[in-house]
C-alpha positions as CSV (number, residue, x, y, z in Angstrom):
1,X,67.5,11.3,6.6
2,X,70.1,8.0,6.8
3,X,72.7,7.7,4.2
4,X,72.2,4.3,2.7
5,X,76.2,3.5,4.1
6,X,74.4,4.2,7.5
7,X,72.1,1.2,7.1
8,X,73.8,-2.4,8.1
9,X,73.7,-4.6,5.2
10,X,70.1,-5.9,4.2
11,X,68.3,-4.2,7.1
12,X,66.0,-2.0,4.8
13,X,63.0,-2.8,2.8
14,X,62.8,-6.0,5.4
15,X,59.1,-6.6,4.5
16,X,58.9,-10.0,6.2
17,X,59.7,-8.5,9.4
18,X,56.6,-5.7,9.0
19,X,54.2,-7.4,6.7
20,X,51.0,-7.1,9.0
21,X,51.5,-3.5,10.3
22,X,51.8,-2.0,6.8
23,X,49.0,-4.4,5.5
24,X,46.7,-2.8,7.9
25,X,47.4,1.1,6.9
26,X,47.7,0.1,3.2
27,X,44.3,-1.4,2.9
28,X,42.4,2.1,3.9
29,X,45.3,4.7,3.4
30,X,44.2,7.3,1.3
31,X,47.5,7.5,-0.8
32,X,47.2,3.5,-1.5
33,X,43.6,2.3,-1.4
34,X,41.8,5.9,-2.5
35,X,45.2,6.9,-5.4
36,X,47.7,4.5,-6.1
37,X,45.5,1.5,-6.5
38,X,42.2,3.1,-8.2
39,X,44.9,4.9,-10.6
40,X,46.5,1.5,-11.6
41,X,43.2,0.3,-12.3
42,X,41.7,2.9,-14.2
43,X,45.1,2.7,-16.9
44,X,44.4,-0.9,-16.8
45,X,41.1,-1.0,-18.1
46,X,39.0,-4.0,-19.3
47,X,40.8,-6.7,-18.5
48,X,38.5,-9.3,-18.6
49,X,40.0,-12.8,-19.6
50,X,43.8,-10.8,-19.7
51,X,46.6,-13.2,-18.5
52,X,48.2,-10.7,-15.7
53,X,51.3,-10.6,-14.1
54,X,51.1,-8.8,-10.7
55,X,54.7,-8.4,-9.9
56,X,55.7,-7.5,-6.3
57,X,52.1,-8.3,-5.6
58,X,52.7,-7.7,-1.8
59,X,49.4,-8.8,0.2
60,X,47.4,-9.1,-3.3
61,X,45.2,-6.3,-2.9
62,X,45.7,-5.0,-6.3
63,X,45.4,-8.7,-7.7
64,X,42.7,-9.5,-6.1
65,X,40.8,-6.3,-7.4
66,X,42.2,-7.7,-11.1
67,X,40.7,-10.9,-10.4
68,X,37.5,-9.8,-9.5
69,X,37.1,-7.9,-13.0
70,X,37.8,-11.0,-14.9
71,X,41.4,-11.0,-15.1
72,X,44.0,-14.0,-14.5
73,X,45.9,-13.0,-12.6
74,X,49.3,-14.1,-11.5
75,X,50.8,-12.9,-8.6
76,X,54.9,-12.4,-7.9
77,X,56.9,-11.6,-4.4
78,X,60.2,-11.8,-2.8
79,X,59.0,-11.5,0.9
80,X,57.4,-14.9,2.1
81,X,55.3,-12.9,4.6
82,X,53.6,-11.0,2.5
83,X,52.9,-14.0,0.2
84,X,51.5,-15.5,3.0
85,X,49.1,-12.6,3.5
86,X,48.3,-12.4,-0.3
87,X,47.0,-16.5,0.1
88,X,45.0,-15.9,2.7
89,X,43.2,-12.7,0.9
90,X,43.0,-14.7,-2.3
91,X,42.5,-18.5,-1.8
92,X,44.0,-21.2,-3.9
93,X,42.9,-20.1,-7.6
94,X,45.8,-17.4,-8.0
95,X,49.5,-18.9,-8.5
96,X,52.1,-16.9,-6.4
97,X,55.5,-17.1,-6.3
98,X,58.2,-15.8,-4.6
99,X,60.6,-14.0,-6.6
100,X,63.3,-11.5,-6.9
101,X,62.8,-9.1,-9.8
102,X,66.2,-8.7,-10.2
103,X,66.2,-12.6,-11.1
104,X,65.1,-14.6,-14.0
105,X,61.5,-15.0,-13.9
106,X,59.9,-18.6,-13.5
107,X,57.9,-17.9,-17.2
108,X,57.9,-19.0,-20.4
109,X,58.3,-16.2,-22.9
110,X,55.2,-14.5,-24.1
111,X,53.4,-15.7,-20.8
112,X,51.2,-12.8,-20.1
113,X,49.4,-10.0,-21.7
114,X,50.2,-7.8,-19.0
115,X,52.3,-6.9,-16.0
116,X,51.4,-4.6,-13.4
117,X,54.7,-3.2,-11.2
118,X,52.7,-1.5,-8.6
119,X,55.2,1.0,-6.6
120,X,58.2,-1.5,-6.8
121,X,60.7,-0.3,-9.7
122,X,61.8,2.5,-7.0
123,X,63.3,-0.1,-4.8
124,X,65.9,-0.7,-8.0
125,X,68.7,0.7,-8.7
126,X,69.1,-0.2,-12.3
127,X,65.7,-1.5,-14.1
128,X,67.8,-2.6,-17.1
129,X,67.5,-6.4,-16.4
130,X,63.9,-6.5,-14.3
131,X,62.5,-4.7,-17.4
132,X,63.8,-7.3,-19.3
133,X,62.9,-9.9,-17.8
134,X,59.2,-8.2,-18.0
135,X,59.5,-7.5,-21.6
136,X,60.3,-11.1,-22.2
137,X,57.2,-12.7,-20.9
138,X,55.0,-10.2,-22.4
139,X,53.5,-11.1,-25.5
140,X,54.2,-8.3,-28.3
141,X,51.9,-6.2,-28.0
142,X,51.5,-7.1,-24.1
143,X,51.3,-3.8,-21.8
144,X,53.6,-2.7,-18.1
145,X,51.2,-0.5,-16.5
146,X,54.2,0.5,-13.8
147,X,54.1,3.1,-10.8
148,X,56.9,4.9,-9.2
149,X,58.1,7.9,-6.5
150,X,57.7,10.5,-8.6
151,X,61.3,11.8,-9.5
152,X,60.4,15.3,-8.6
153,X,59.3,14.6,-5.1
154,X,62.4,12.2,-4.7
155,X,64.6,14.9,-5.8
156,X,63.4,17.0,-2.5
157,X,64.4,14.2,-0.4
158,X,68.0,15.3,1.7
159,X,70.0,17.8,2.7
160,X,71.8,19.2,0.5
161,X,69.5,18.6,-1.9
162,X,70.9,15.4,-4.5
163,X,71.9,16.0,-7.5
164,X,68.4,15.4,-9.8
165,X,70.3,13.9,-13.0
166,X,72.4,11.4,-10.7
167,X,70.6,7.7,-10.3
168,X,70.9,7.9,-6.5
169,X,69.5,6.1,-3.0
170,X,67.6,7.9,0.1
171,X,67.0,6.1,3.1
172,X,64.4,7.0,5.3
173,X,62.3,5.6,8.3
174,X,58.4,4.4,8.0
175,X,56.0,4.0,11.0
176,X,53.8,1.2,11.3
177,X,51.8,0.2,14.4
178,X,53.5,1.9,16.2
179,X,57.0,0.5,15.0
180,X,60.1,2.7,12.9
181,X,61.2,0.5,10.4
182,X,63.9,1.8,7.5
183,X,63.4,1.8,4.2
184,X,65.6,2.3,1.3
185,X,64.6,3.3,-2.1
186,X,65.9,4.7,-5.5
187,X,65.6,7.6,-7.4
188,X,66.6,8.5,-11.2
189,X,65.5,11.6,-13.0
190,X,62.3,10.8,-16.4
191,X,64.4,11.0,-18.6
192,X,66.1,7.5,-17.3
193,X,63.2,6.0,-16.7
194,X,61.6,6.8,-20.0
195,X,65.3,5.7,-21.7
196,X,65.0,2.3,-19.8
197,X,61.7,1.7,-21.2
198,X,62.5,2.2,-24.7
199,X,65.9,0.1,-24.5
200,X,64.2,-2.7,-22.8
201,X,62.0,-2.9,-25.9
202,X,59.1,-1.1,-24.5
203,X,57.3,2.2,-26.6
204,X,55.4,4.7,-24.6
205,X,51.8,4.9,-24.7
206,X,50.6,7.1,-21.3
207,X,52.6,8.9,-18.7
208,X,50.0,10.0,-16.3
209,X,50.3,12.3,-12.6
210,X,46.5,11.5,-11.4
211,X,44.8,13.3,-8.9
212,X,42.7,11.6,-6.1
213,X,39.3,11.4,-6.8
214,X,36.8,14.2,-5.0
215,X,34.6,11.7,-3.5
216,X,37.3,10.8,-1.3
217,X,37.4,14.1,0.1
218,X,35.1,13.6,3.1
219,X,37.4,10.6,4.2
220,X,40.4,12.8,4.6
221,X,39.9,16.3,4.4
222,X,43.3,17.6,5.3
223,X,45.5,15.2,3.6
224,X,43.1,15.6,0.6
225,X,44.0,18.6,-0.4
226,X,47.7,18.5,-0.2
227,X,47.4,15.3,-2.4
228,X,45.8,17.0,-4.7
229,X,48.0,20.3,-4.9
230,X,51.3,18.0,-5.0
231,X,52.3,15.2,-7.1
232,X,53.7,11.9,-4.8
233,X,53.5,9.0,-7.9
234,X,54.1,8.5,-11.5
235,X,52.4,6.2,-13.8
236,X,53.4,4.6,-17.1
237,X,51.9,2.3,-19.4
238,X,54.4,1.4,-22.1
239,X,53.5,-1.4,-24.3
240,X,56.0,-4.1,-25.9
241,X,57.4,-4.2,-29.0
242,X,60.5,-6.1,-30.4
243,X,64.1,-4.2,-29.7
244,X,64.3,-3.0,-33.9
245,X,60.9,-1.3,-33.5
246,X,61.7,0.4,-29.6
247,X,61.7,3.7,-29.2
248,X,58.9,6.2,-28.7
């Protein structure tokens, strides 16, 4: 595994330049389409007539899924190609933008009732300010329905092993199409992530480690079961309060 000081500046996480290739395994992967995704949903509930804020959208699959159960849905990106992807999945009656999360977000405050952060709070290294910026356009009471690398699978990742209670970054090659392509991500132990939360004026409400579901065991019966024996994400919904009241 790379070192992150191995990488040249900006090379990872360089979605533009893959966008099509990892489109094409996320929409059927069992991890994504048949775990992640269905996961996000089910924490999400009803969310019919819910303003939504789909931030680092990506190609919009998990939007569009909103949208078709009533939602609206608002979708946010930094890489133009996948933006480009997400419009041509879901027409001209979703807004997307493209956006850094670590910047100031293009909303008035109290915007939405939700915000989903599917798999994207991993590529930070401090969530302070992105969760923030999401508390702020939540309404109180509004819900992040986030999901990460779960810190005790990142942990496992190099040699020697990192030090767990360290916020650190692992670098690591994907294959799409084909194509090697690297990746950077970071990794802080729960008990930052919970801490973050509750200091960016968020309170707890479900920490969940889902399982996939057994009628997607036919589709992949070998990776099935190691899924289901191992856990790869973590999911939070925390909901908003104001900063006196944070705190679990």
């Amino acid at each position: 595994m790379e070192r992150l000081s191995d990488l040249p500046e900006n090379a990872a996480n360089d979605y533009d330049a893959f966008a099509e290739a990892y489109v094409a395994e996320n929409e059927s992967s069992l991890v994504n389409a048949h775990y992640e995704r269905p996961a996000m949903l089910a924490l999400a509930g009803d969310v019919t007539g819910r303003r939504i804020l789909d931030a680092g959208c990506g190609a919009g699959p998990l939007t569009a899924a909103l949208r078709d159960r009533g939602a609206d849905v608002t979708g946010l990106d930094v890489s133009a190609a996948m933006l480009a992807l997400a419009r041509r999945r879901l027409g001209d009656d979703v807004a997307l933008h493209r956006v850094d999360l670590r910047d100031r977000l293009p909303f008035p405050d109290g915007e939405f009732d939700d915000v989903i952060a599917s798999l994207v709070l991993h590529y930070l290294e401090d969530w302070g300010p992105t969760l923030a910026e999401l508390r702020r356009v939540l309404r109180p009471g509004g819900r992040l329905i986030a999901s990460v690398d779960h810190p005790f699978v990142a942990y496992t990742f190099g040699d020697p092993r990192p030090d767990y209670f360290a916020t650190t970054d692992y670098a690591f090659d994907w294959t799409f199409g084909g194509r090697s392509v690297p990746m950077r991500f970071w990794r802080k132990p729960l008990h930052a992530m919970t801490a973050a939360f509750a200091a960016a004026g968020f309170r707890l409400s479900v920490i969940d480690e889902p399982q996939p579901a057994p009628a997607v065991r036919e589709l992949f019966p070998d990776a099935f079961d190691a899924l289901s024996r191992s856990p790869t994400f973590l999911f939070f919904l925390v909901e908003a309060v104001s900063l006196s009241r944070s705190g679990w």
